[in-house]
mmJSON file of the N, C-alpha and C atoms, coordinates in Angstrom:
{"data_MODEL":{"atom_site":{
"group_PDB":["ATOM","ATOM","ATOM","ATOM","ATOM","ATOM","ATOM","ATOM","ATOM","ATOM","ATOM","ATOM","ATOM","ATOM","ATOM","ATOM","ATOM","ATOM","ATOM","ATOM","ATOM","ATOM","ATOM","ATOM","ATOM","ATOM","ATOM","ATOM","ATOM","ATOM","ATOM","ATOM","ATOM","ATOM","ATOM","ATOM","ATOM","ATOM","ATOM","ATOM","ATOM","ATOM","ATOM","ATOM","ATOM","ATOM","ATOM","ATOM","ATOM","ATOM","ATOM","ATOM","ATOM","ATOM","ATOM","ATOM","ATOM","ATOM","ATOM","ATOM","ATOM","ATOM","ATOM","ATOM","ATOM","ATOM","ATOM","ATOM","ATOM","ATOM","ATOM","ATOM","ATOM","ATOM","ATOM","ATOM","ATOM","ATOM","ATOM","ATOM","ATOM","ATOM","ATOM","ATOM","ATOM","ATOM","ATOM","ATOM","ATOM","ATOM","ATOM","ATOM","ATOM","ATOM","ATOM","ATOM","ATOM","ATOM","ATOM","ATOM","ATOM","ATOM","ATOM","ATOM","ATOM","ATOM","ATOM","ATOM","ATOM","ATOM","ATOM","ATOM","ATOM","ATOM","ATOM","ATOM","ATOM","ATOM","ATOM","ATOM","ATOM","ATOM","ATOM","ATOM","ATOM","ATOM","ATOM","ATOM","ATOM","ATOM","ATOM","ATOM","ATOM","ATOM","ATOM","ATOM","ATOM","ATOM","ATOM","ATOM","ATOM","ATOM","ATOM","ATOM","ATOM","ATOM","ATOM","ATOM","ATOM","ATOM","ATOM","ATOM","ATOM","ATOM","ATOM","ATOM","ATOM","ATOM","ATOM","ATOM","ATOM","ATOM","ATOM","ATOM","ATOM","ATOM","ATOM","ATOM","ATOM","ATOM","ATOM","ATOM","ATOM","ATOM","ATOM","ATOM","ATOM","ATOM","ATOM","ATOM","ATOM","ATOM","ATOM","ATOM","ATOM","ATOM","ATOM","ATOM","ATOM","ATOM","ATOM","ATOM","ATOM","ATOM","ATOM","ATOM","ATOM","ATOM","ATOM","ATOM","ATOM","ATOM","ATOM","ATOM","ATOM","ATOM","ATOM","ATOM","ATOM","ATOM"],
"id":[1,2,3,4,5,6,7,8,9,10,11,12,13,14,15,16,17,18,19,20,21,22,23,24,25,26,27,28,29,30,31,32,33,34,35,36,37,38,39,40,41,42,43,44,45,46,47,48,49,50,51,52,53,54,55,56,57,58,59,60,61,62,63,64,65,66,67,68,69,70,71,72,73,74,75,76,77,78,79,80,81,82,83,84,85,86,87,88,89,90,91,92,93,94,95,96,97,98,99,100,101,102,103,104,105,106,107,108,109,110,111,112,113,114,115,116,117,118,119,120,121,122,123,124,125,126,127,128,129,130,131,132,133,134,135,136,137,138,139,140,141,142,143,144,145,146,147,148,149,150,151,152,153,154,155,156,157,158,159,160,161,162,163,164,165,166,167,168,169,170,171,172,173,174,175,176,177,178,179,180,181,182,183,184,185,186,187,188,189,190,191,192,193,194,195,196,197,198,199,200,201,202,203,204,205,206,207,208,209,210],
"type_symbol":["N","C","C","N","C","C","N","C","C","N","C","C","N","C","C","N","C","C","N","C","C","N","C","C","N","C","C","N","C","C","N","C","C","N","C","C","N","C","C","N","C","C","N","C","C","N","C","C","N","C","C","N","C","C","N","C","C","N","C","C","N","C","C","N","C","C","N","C","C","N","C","C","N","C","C","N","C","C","N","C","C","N","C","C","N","C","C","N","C","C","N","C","C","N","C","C","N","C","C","N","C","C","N","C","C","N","C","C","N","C","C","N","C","C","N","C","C","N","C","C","N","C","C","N","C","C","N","C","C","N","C","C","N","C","C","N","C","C","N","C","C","N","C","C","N","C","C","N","C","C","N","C","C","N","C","C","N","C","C","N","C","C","N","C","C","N","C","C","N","C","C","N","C","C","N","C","C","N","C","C","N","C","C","N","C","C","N","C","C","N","C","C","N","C","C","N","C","C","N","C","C","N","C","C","N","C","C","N","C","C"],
"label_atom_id":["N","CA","C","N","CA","C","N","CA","C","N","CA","C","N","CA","C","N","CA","C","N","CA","C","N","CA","C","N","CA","C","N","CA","C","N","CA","C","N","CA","C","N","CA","C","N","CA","C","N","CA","C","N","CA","C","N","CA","C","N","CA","C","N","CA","C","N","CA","C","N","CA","C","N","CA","C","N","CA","C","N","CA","C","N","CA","C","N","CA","C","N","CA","C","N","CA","C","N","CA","C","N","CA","C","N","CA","C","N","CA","C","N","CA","C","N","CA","C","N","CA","C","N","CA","C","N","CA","C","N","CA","C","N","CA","C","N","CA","C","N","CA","C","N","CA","C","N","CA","C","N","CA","C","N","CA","C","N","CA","C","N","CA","C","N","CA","C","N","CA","C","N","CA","C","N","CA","C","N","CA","C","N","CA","C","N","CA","C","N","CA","C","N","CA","C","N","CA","C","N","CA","C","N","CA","C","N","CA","C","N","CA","C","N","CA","C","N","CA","C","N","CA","C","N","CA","C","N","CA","C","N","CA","C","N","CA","C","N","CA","C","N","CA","C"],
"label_alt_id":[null,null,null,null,null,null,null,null,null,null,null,null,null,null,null,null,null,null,null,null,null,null,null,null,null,null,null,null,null,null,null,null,null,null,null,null,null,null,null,null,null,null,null,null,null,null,null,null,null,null,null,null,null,null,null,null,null,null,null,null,null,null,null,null,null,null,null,null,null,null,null,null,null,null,null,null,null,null,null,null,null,null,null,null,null,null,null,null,null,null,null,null,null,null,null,null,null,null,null,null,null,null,null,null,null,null,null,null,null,null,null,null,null,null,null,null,null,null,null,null,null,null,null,null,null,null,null,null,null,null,null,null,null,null,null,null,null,null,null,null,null,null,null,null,null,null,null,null,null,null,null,null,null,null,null,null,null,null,null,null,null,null,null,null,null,null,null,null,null,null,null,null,null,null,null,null,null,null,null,null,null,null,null,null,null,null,null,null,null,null,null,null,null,null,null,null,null,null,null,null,null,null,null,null,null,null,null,null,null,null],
"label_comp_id":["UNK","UNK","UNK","UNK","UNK","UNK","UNK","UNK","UNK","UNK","UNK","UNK","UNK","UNK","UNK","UNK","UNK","UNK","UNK","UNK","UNK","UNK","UNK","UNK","UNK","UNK","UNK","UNK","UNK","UNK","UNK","UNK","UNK","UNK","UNK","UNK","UNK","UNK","UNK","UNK","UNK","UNK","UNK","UNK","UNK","UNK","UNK","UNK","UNK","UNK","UNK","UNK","UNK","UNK","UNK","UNK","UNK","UNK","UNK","UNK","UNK","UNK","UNK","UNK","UNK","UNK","UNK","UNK","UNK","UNK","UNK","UNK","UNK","UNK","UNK","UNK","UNK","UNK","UNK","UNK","UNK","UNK","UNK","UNK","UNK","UNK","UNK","UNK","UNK","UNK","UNK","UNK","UNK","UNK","UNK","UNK","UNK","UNK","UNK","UNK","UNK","UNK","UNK","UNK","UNK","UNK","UNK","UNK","UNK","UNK","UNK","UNK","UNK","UNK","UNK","UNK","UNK","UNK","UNK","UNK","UNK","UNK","UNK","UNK","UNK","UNK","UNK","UNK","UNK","UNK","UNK","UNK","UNK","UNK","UNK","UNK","UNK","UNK","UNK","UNK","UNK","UNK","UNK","UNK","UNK","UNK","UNK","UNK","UNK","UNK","UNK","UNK","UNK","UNK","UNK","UNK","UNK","UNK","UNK","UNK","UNK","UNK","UNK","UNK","UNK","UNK","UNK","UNK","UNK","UNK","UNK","UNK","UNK","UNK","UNK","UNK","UNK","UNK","UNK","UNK","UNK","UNK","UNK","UNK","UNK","UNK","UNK","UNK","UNK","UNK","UNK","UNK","UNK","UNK","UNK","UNK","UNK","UNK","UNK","UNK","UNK","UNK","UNK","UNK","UNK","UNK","UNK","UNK","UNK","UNK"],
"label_asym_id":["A","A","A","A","A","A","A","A","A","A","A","A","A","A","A","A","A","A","A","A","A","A","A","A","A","A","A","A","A","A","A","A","A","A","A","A","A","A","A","A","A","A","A","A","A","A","A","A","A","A","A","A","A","A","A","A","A","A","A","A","A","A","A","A","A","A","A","A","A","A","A","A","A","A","A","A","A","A","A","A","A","A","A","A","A","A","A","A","A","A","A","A","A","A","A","A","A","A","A","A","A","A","A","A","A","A","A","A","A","A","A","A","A","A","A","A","A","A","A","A","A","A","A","A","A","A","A","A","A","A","A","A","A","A","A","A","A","A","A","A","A","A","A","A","A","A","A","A","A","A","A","A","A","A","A","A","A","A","A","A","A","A","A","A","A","A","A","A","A","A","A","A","A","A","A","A","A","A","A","A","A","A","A","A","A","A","A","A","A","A","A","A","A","A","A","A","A","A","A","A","A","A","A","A","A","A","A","A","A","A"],
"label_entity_id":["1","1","1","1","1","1","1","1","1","1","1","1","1","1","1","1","1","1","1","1","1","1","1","1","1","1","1","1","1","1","1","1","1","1","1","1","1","1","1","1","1","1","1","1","1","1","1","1","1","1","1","1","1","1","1","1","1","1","1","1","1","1","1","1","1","1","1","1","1","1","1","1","1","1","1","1","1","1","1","1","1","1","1","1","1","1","1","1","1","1","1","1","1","1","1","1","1","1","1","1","1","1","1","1","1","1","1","1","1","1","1","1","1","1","1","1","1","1","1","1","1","1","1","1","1","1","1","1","1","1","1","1","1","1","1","1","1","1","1","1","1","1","1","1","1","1","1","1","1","1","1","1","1","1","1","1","1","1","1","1","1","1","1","1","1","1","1","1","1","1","1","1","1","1","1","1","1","1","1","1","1","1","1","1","1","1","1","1","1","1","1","1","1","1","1","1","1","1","1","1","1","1","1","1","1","1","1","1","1","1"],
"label_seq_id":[1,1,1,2,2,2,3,3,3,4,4,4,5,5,5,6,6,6,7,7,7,8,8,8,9,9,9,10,10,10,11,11,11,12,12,12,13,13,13,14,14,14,15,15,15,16,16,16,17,17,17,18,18,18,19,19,19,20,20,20,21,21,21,22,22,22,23,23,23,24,24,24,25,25,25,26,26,26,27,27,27,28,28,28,29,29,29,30,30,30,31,31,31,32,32,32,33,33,33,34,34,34,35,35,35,36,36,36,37,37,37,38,38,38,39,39,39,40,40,40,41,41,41,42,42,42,43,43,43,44,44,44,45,45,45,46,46,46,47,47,47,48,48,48,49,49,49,50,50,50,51,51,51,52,52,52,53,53,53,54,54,54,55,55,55,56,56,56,57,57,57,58,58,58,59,59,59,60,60,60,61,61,61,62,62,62,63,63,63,64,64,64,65,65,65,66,66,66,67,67,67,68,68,68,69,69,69,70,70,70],
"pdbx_PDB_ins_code":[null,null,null,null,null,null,null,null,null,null,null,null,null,null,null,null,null,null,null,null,null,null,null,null,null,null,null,null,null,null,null,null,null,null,null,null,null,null,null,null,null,null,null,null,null,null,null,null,null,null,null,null,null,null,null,null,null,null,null,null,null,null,null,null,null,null,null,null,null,null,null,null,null,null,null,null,null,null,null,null,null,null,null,null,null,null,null,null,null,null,null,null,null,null,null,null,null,null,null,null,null,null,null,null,null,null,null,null,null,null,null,null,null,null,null,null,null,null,null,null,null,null,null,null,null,null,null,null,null,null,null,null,null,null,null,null,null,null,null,null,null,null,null,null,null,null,null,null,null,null,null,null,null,null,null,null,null,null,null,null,null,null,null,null,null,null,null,null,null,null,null,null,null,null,null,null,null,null,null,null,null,null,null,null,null,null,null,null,null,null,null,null,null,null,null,null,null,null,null,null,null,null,null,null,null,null,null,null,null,null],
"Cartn_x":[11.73,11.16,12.313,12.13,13.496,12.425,13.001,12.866,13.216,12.796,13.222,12.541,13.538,13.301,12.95,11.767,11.784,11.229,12.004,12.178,12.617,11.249,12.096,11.136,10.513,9.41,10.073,10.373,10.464,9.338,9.7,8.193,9.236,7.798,8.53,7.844,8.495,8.366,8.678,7.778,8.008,7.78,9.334,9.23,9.245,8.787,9.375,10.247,11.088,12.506,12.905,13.453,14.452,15.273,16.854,17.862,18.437,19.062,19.432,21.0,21.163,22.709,23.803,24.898,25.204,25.715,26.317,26.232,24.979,24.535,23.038,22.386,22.284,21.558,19.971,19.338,18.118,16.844,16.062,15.047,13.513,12.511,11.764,10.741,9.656,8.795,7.267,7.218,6.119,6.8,5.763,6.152,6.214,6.933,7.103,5.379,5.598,4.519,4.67,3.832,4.565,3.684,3.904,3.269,2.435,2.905,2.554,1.586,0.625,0.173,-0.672,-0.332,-0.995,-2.269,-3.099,-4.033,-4.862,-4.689,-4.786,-4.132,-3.693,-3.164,-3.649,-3.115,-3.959,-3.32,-3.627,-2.801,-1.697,-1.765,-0.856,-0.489,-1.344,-0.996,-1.344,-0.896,-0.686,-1.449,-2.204,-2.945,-1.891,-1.162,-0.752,-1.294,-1.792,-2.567,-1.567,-1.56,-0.366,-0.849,-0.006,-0.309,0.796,1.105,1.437,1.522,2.257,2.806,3.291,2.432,2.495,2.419,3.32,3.378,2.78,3.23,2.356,1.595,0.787,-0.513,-0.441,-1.145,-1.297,-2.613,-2.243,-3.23,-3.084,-4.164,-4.405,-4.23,-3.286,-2.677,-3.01,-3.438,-3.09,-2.348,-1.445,-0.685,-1.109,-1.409,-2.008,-0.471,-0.197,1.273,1.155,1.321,1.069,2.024,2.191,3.669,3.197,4.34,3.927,5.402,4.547,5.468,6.197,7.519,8.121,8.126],
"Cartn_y":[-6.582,-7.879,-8.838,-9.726,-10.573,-11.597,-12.595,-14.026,-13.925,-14.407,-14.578,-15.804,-16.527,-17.521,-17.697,-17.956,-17.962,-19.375,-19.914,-21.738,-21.612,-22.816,-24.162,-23.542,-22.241,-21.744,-20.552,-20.795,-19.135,-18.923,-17.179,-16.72,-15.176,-14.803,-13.868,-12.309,-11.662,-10.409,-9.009,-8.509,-6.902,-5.455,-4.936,-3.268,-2.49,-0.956,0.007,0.658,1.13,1.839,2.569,3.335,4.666,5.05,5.578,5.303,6.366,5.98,7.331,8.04,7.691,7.772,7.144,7.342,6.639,5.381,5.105,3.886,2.486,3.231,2.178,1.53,2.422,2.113,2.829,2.139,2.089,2.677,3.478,3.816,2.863,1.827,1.632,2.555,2.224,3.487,2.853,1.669,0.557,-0.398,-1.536,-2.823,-3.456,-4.581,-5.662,-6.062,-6.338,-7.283,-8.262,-9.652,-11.055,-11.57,-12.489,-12.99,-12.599,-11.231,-10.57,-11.054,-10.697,-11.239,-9.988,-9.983,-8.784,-8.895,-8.049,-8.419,-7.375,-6.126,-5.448,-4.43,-4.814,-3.913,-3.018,-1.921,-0.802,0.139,1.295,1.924,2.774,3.484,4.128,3.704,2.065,1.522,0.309,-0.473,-1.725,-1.903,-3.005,-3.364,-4.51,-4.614,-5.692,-6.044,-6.969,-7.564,-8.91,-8.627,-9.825,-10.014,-10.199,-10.321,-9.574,-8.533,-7.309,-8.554,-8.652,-9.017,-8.136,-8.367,-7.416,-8.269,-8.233,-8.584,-10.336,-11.392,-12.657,-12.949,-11.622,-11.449,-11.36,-11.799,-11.27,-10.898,-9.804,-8.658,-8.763,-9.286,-8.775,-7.367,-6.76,-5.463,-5.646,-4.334,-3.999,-2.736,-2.924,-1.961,-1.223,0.225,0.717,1.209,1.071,1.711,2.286,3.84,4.567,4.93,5.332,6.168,7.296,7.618,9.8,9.577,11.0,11.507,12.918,12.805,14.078,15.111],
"Cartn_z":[-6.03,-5.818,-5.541,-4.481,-4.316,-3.565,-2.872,-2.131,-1.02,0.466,1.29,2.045,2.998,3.298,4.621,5.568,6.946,7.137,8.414,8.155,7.473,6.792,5.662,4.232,4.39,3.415,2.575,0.832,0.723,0.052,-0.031,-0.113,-1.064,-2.026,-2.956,-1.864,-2.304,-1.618,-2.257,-3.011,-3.396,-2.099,-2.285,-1.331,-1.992,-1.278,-1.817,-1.014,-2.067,-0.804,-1.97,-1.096,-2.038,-1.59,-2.268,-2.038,-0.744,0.152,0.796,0.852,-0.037,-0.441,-1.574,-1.889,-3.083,-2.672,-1.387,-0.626,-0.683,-1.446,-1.791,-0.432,0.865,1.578,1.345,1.779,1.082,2.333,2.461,3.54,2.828,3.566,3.395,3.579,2.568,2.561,2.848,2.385,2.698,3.647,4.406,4.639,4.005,3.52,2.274,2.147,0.814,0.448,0.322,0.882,0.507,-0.651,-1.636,-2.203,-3.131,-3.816,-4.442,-5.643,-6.458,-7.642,-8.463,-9.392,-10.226,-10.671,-10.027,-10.449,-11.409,-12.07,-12.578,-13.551,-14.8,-15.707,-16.311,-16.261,-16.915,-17.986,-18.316,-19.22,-18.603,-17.111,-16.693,-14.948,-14.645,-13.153,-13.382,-12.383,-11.946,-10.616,-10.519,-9.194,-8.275,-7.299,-6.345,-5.577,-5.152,-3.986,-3.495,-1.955,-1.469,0.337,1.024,2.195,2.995,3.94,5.018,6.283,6.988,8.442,8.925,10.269,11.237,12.67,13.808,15.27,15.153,13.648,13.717,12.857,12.82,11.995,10.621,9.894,8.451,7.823,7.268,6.701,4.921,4.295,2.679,3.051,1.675,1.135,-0.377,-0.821,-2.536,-2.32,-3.64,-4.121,-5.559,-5.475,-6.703,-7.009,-8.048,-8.462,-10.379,-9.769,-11.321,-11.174,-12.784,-13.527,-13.703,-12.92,-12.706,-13.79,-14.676,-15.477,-15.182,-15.257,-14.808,-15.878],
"occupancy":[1.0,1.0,1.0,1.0,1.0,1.0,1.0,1.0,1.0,1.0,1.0,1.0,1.0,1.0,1.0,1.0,1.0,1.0,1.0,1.0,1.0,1.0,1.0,1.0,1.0,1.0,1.0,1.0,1.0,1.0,1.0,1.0,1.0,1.0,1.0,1.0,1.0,1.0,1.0,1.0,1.0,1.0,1.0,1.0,1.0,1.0,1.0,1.0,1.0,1.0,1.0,1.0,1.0,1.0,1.0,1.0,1.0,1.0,1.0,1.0,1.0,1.0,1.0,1.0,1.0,1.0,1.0,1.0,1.0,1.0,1.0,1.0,1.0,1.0,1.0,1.0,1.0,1.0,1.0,1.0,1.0,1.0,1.0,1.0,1.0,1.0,1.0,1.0,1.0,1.0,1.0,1.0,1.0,1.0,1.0,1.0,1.0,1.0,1.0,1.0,1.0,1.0,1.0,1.0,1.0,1.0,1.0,1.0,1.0,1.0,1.0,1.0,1.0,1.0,1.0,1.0,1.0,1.0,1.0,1.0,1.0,1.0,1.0,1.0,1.0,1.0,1.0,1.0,1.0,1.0,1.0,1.0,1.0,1.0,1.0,1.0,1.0,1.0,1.0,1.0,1.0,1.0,1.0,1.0,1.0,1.0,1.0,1.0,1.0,1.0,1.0,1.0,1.0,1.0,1.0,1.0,1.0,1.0,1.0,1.0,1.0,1.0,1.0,1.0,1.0,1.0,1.0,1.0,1.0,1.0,1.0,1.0,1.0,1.0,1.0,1.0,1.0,1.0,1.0,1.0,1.0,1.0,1.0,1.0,1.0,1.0,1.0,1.0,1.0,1.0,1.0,1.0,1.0,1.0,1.0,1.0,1.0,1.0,1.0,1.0,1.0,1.0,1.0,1.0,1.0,1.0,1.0,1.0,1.0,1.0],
"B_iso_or_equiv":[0.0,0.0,0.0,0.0,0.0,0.0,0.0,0.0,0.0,0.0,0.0,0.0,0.0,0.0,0.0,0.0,0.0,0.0,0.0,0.0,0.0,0.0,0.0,0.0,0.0,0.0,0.0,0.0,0.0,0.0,0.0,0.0,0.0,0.0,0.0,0.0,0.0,0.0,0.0,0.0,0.0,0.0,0.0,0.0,0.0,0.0,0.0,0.0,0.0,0.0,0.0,0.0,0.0,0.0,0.0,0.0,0.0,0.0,0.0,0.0,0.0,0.0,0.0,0.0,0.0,0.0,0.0,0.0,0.0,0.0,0.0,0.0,0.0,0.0,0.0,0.0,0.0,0.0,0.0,0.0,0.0,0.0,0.0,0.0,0.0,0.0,0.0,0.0,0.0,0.0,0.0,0.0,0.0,0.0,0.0,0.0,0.0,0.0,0.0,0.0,0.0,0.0,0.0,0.0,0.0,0.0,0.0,0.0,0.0,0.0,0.0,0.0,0.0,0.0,0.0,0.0,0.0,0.0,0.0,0.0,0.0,0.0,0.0,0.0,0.0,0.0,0.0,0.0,0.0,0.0,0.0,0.0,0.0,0.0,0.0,0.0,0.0,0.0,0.0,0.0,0.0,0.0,0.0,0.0,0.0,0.0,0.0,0.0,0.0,0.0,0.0,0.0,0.0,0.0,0.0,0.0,0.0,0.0,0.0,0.0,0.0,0.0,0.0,0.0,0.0,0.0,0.0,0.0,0.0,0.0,0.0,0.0,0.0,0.0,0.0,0.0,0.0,0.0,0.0,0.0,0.0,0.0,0.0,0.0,0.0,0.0,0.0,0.0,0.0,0.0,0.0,0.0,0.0,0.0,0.0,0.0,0.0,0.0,0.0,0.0,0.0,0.0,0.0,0.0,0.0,0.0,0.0,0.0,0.0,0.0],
"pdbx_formal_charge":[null,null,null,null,null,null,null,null,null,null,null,null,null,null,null,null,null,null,null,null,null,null,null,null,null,null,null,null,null,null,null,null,null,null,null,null,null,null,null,null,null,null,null,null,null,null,null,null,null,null,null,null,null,null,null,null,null,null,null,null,null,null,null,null,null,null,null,null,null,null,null,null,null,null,null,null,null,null,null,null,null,null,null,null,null,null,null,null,null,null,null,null,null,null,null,null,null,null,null,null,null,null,null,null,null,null,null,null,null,null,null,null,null,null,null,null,null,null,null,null,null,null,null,null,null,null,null,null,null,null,null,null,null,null,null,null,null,null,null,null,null,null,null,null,null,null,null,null,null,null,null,null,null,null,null,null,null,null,null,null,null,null,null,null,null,null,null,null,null,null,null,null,null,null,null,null,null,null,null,null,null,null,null,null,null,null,null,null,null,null,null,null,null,null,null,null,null,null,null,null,null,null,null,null,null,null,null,null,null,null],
"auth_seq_id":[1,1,1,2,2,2,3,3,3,4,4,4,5,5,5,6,6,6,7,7,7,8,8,8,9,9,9,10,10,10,11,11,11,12,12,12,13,13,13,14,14,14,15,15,15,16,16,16,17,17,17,18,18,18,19,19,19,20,20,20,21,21,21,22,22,22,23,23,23,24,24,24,25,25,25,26,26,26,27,27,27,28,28,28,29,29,29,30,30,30,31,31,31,32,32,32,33,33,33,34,34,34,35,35,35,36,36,36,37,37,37,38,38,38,39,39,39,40,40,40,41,41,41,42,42,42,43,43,43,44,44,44,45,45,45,46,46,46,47,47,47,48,48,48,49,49,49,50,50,50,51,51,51,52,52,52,53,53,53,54,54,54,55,55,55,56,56,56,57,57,57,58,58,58,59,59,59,60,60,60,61,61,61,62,62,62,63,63,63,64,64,64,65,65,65,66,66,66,67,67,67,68,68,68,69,69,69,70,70,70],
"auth_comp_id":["UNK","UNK","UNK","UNK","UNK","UNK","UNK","UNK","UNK","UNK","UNK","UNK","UNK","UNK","UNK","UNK","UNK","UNK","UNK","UNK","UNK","UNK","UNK","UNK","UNK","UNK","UNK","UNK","UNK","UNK","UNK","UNK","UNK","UNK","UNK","UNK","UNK","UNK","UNK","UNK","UNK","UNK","UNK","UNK","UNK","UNK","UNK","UNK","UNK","UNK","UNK","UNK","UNK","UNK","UNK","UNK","UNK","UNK","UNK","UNK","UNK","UNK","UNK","UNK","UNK","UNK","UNK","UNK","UNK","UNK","UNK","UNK","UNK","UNK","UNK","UNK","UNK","UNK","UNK","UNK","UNK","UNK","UNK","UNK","UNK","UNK","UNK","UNK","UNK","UNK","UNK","UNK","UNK","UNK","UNK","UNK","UNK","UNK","UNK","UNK","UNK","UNK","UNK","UNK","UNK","UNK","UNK","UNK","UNK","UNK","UNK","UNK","UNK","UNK","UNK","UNK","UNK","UNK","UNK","UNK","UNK","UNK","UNK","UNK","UNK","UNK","UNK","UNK","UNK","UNK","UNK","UNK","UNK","UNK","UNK","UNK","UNK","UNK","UNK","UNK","UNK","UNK","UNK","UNK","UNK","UNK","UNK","UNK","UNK","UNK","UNK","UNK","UNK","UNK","UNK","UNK","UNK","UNK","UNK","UNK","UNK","UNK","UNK","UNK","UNK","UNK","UNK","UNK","UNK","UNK","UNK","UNK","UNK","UNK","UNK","UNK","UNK","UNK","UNK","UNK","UNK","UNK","UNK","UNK","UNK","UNK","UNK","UNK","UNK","UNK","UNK","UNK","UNK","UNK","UNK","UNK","UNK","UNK","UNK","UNK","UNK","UNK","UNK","UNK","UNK","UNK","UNK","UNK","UNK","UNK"],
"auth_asym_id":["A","A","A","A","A","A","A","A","A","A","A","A","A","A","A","A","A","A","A","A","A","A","A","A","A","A","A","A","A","A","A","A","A","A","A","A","A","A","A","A","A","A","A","A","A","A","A","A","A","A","A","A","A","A","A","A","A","A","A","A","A","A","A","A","A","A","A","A","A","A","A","A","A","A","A","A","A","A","A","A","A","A","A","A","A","A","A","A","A","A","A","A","A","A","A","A","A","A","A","A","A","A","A","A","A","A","A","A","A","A","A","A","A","A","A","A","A","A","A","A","A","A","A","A","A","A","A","A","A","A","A","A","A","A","A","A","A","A","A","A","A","A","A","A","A","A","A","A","A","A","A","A","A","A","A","A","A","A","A","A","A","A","A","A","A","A","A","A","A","A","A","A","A","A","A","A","A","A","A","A","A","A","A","A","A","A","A","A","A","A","A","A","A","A","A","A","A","A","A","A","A","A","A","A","A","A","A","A","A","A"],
"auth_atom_id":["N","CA","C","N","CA","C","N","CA","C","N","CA","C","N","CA","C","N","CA","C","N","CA","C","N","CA","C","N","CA","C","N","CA","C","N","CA","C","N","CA","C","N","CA","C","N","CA","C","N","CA","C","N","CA","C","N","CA","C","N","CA","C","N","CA","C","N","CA","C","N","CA","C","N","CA","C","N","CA","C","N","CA","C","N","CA","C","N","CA","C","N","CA","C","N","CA","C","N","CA","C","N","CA","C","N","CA","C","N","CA","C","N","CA","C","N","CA","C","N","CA","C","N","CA","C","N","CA","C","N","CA","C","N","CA","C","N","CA","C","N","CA","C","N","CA","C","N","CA","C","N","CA","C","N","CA","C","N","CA","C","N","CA","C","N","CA","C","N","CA","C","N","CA","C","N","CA","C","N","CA","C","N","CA","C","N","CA","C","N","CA","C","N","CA","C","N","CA","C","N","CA","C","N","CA","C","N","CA","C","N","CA","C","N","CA","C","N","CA","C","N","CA","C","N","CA","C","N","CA","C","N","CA","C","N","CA","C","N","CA","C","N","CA","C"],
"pdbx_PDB_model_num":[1,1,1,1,1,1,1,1,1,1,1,1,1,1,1,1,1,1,1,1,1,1,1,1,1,1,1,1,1,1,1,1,1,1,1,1,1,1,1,1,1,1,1,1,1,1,1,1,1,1,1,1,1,1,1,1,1,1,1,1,1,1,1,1,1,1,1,1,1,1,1,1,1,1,1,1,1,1,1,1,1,1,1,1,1,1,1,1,1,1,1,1,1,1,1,1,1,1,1,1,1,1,1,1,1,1,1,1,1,1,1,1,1,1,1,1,1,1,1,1,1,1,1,1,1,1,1,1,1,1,1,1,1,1,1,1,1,1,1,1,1,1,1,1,1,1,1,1,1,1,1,1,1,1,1,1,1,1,1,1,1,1,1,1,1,1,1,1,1,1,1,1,1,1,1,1,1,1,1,1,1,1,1,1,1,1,1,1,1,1,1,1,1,1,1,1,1,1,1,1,1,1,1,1,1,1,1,1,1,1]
}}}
């Protein structure tokens, strides 16, 4: 989760990425989410719902995110 600023607007933004090296360059695995807000806690996931840009456009996105146990 970090901030980014386009204009004069910032806006919060959660990705997912995973690492591709010890260089800490990073491969995206989703498109950012902007504006993230939780809207569901549970016992083993989390609900995100935010807004996806695409070519201008913006698209409502949720994010279901569970803890897999190894």
């Amino acid at each position: 989760m970090h901030s980014v600023v386009r204009g004069s607007e910032t806006h919060t933004v959660v990705q997912l990425s995973r690492l591709i090296d010890r260089s800490s360059r990073a491969e995206q695995l989703l498109p950012p989410l902007f504006e993230p807000v939780l809207v569901t806690l549970g016992d083993n996931s989390i609900l995100l719902r935010g807004f996806e840009s695409s070519d201008g456009a913006a698209y409502v996105q949720e994010w279901r995110c569970e803890l897999a146990y190894r």
